[in-house]
C-alpha positions, 0 to 999 in steps of 0.5 A: 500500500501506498504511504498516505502522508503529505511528504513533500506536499506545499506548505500551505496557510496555517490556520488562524486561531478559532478565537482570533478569527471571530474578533478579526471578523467583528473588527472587519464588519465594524469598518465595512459599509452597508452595502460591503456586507450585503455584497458577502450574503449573496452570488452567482456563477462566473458563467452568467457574467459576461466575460467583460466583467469578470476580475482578472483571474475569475475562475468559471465554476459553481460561484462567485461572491465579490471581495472588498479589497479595500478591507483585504477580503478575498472574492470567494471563488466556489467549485464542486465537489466532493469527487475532485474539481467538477467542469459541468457541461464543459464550463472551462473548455477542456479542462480536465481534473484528477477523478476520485471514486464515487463517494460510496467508494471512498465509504468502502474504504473505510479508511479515514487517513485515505479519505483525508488524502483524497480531499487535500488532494482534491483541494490543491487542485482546486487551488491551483486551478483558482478556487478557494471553495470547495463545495465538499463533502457530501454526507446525506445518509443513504436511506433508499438505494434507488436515490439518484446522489447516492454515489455521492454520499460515504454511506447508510451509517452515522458513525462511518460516514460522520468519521469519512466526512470529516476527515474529506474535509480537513484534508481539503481546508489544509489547503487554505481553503473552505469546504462545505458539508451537505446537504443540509438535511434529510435531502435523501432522495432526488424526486421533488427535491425542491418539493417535498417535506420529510416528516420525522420526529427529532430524535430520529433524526438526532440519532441518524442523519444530523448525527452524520453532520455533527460528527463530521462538523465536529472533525473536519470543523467545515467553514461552511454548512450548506442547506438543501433544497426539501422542507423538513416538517414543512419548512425549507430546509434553507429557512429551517430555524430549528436545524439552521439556528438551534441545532447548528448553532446553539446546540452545536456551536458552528460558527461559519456561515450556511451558504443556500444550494442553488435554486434553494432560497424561497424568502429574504426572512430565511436571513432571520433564520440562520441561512447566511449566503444566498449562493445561486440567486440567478437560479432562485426567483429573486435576489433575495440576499440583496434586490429584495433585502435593502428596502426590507432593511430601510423599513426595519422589517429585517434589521441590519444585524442579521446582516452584520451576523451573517457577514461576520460568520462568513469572515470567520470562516474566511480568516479562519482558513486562511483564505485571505492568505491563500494565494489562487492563482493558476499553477501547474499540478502534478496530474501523475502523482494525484493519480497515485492517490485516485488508484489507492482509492480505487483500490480499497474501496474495491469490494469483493462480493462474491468469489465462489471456488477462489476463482480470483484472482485469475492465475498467471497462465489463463490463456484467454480472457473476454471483456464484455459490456460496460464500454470496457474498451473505453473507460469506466462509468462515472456519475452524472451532475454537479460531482462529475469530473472530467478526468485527465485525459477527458471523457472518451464517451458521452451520452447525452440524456434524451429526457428528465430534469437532469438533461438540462446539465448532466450525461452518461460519461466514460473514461479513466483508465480503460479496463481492457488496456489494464487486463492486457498490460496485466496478463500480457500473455493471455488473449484478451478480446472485448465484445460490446454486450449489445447483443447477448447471444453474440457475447454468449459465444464468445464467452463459450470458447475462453478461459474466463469471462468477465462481464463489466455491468453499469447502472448510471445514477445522476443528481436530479433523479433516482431510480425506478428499480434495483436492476441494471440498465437495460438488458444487462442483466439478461446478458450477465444471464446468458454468459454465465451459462456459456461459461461457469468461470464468469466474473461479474465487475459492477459499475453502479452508484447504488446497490443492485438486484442481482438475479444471475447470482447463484450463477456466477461465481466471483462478483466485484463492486467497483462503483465509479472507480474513478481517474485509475479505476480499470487499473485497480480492478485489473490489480484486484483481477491479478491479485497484486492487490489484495481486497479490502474494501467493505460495502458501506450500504446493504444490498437488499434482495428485492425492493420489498424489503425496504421501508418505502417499497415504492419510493415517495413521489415516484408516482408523481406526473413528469416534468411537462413542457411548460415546466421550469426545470433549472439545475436540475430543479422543477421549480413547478413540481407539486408539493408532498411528504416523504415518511421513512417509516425506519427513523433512525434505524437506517440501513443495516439497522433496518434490516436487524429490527425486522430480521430481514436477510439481505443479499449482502450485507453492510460491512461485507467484503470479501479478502484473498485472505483469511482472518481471525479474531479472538481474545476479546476483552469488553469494558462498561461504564460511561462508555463501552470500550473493547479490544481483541485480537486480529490474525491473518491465517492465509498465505498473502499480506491484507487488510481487514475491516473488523468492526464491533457493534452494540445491541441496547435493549430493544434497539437494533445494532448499531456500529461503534467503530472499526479498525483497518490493520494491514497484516502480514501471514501470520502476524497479529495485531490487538485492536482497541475500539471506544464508543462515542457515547452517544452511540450508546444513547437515545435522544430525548426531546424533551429533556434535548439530551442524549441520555444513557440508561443503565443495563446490560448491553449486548458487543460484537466484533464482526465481519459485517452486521449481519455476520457476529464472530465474538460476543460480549455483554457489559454493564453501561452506567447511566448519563445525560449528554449535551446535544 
């Protein structure tokens, strides 16, 4: 594996002291003007400003808030996203940035310290490319896998996506930079995004989704939160005071500013409730942060200390980064070594569902190997929207989308490493041919006649939409079929945002998750193939067997009228989408949590993944008391050196498992390694609404260590004392 330090990185603006950034920010807003403050609240796109116009050195990316020079304030330059530097629509012609894998990628990792490298990665291009905001990362909880951005998100669990995020993030922001964490909150699905109302009541969400934001806030300390687009409890989400002002603030004590998704703001009075930057007005139906907020502010109906607030918390996040100091101006990058970082990742978030036989990794002497489907030839598969990047070397296939509200700005695209060039360099005295799939009699045949078969398998997921279904797009599923029919020795590779229904299963004997592999993805699944790199990744998410187990079986608003033609759809937005409630009928037992409180059998379950490995646990020693804490003992009893991913669970009294943490030890054959996990203890709690704490009943409660959450190996019980914790 690869080191994941930051040897010989730039050295980049420290960091200003928390406390110094807010009194340099009251004495910065003491000298500024009306109308200086003003022009902090609110922006547009570089791309709706004519060329003229621009500053010199103005980035085209998602936004543009003017700087004051005479006070020293930087312009904010803002791009997407979480996966690398994003060039919608080929905004900067040409321009290319490193890939990084989708998002439930990087979750399958589960590795902090690489998600960590990942974002300081990401961020130096930003930088160099002349950006100081970096709309990342993302940590909305995977709730339903048809949901279209699930790619983009670190998975269905608090801990390990809250973990994932926060380390994203610092990476980013330690290179003088903002990030901004979103979408906050319950924006877990793309139907009527604009829309609908997610109903639940506060301690579900405290004890799911907006614990994912608190542990993430608490680690990556983000400059910027951004609100998303649905209502909770039938208030927007960018007005919403209970999350913007009394959870974020109040409770949690976040002193940056809450910048608006774009087409997100409805009211200037949602400056009242804690939104404090209206990022996207030219997609939003008014100027709400600036046209319509000066005669509010000369009849007093908004008083101007709102918006002496919501500057302030933008210049704390502005000195506190360092952004004043960050010089952006375009410099070369180092597209090779960022490449390095991309396949690591790539490599560990890798899953190895299945592998009946130990048919992989494929031995040196196969003679003949066939690639079917997937654009194989050409690339791997990537997500459509905002979180798309361009790679190095560009797209090598785009296929615009005919339909839907996500036509207006996102595409089916291909490059990356090409599978079939990576194969061929890897088994270079094999034949390896490729056949399209388009025709799966034809693949059928081809496949009867080789070594082995291994058919790349796509699912195309977008920001704007979600999915009909859990099956593959159009007949792949039947071609995946009839190849394994021809041909036991099928290998079955997955290119998907989400999880998918797997009919064919019983018939193939090796299936790997490879997501959006990203920049170096046909390199890492080549290496996963050959076996120089041993699997470690493990599924961030449950793969259900059909949709009927799910809470919602038919996912909320799929039932609505499409878009018609006299609707105004912007950024993906229908602005005219009739208005509904979503329910999750799970609360905060999201995910594997679900399936535990129903005994329900998935077809793989959270945290499962498979190694070339083996791996022992025993010796395990619990502790109770304030929190749980428990060590034991990881050996390796194969033959090759691996990671793995052993993760410990509790089971309180009436409540479904939960994940209190995990470790990834890289052993040698042979070697052991004691592994320590300690709770958070608000793991260990429930909230209480009323009181507004978490609290901790005294009892018994059950510890696992585990291979995944469905999958116990060693088992314990200790006694939790009982507490309150502040929210």
């Amino acid at each position: 594996m690869i080191a994941l330090g930051c040897a010989g990185a730039e050295a980049k603006p420290a960091r200003t002291p928390l406390d110094a950034a807010e009194a340099r920010a009251e004495q910065t807003v003491a000298q500024m003007t009306q109308e200086e403050k003003i022009q902090l609240l609110h922006g547009t796109m570089a791309v709706f400003i004519p060329s003229a116009k621009r500053a010199p050195g103005m980035p085209v990316g998602a936004g543009v808030i003017a700087g004051i020079e005479r006070l020293g304030i930087p312009p904010q330059y803002a791009t997407d996203a979480s996966l690398g530097v994003s060039n919608i629509m080929d905004m900067r012609k040409g321009d290319v940035a490193t890939a990084l894998p989708s998002g439930l990628s990087l979750a399958a990792t589960w590795n902090p310290a690489l998600l960590r490298e990942g974002g300081r990665m990401i961020g130096s291009e930003a930088v160099a490319k002349g950006f100081n905001v970096m709309l990342a990362g993302g940590v909305n909880l995977v709730r339903d896998p048809r949901a279209g951005r699930n790619f983009e998100y670190l998975g269905e669990d608090p801990l390990l996506g809250g973990v994932l995020v926060g380390a994203q993030i610092e990476g980013v922001q330690s290179n003088g930079i903002i990030a901004t964490i979103k979408h906050f909150a319950l924006n877990n699905q793309e139907i009527g995004r604009s829309s609908a109302s997610v109903e639940m009541d506060e301690a579900a969400m405290r004890e799911s989704d907006l614990l994912a934001f608190q542990i993430g806030i608490e680690r990556g300390k983000p400059g910027s939160v951004m609100c998303s687009y649905n209502k909770v409890g039938g208030t927007y989400a960018c007005e919403n005071r209970f999350l913007l002002t009394d959870v974020l603030r109040r409770d949690w004590g976040f002193k940056g500013y809450v910048m608006s998704d774009w087409g997100a703001v409805h009211s200037t009075e949602a400056l009242l409730a804690g939104l404090d930057q209206q990022s996207g007005e030219m997609i939003d139906r008014k100027r709400w942060f600036s046209t319509e907020l000066k005669p509010k502010l000369a009849d007093g109906s908004i008083p101007l200390s709102a918006v002496d607030t919501a500057a302030k918390r933008i210049l704390w996040a502005i000195y506190a980064n360092g952004l004043d100091r960050t010089a952006i101006t375009p410099k070369p990058i180092d597209y090779a070594a960022n490449g390095e970082v991309a396949l690591q990742a790539a490599r560990e978030g890798t899953v190895l569902l299945r592998n009946e036989g130990n048919l992989l990794p494929l031995s040196g002497s196969v003679r003949s190997i066939v690639l079917i489907g997937g654009k194989a030839d050409l690339g791997v598969l990537s997500g459509g929207g905002s979180s798309q990047v361009v790679p190095v070397g560009g797209f090598r296939a785009v296929e615009k989308l005919e339909s839907g509200p996500a036509a207006v700005f996102a595409r089916r695209a291909w490059g990356g490493t090409p599978p079939l060039d990576a194969l061929r360099s890897t088994f270079g005295n094999a034949q390896i041919t490729f056949v399209d799939g388009s025709d799966a009699q034809a693949a059928a045949e081809a496949a009867k006649g080789a070594d082995v078969a291994i058919v790349f398998a796509t699912k195309f997921a977008t920001e704007a939409e979600d999915q009909r279904d859990l099956s593959l797009d159009g007949q792949q599923d039947a071609l995946i079929d009839a190849v394994a029919g021809a041909n036991p020795r099928t290998v079955v590779v997955l290119e998907t945002g989400n999880a998918v229904a797997m009919p064919w299963l019983d018939k193939v004997p090796a299936v790997l998750a490879a997501w959006y592999p990203g920049q170096r993805g046909g390199d890492a699944i080549a290496q996963i193939i050959a076996g120089t790199t041993n699997p470690s990744g493990r599924l961030p998410v449950t793969f259900p067997a059909s949709v009927r187990q799910l809470p919602n079986p038919v996912l909320p608003g799929s039932d609505l009228p499409p878009p018609s033609k006299e609707d105004k759809i912007t950024y993906g937005v229908n602005t005219n989408s009739p208005p509904f409630t979503i329910t999750y009928p799970e609360g905060s037992d999201a995910g594997y949590r679900w399936f535990d409180r129903k005994a329900e059998k998935p077809l793989f379950a959270f945290g499962h993944g498979l190694s070339y490995t083996s791996f022992r646990y025993s010796a395990l020693k619990a502790k109770g008391g304030r929190t749980v804490s428990a060590s034991f003992t990881v050996t390796n009893t194969g033959t090759r050196e691996g990671a793995d991913v052993p993760q410990v669970y509790v089971t309180l009294p009436g409540k479904a498992r939960r994940l209190i943490g995990w470790d990834k030890p890289v052993l040698k054959p042979g070697e052991s390694r004691t592994v320590t996990i300690e709770a958070d203890p608000r793991l260990l709690a429930s909230f209480d609404a009323a009181l507004g704490r978490w609290v901790v009943k005294p009892g018994k409660v059950k510890i696992e260590v585990a291979r995944s959450a469905s999958d116990p190996v060693l088992t314990g019980q200790v006694q939790l004392a009982a507490q309150t914790i502040r929210p």
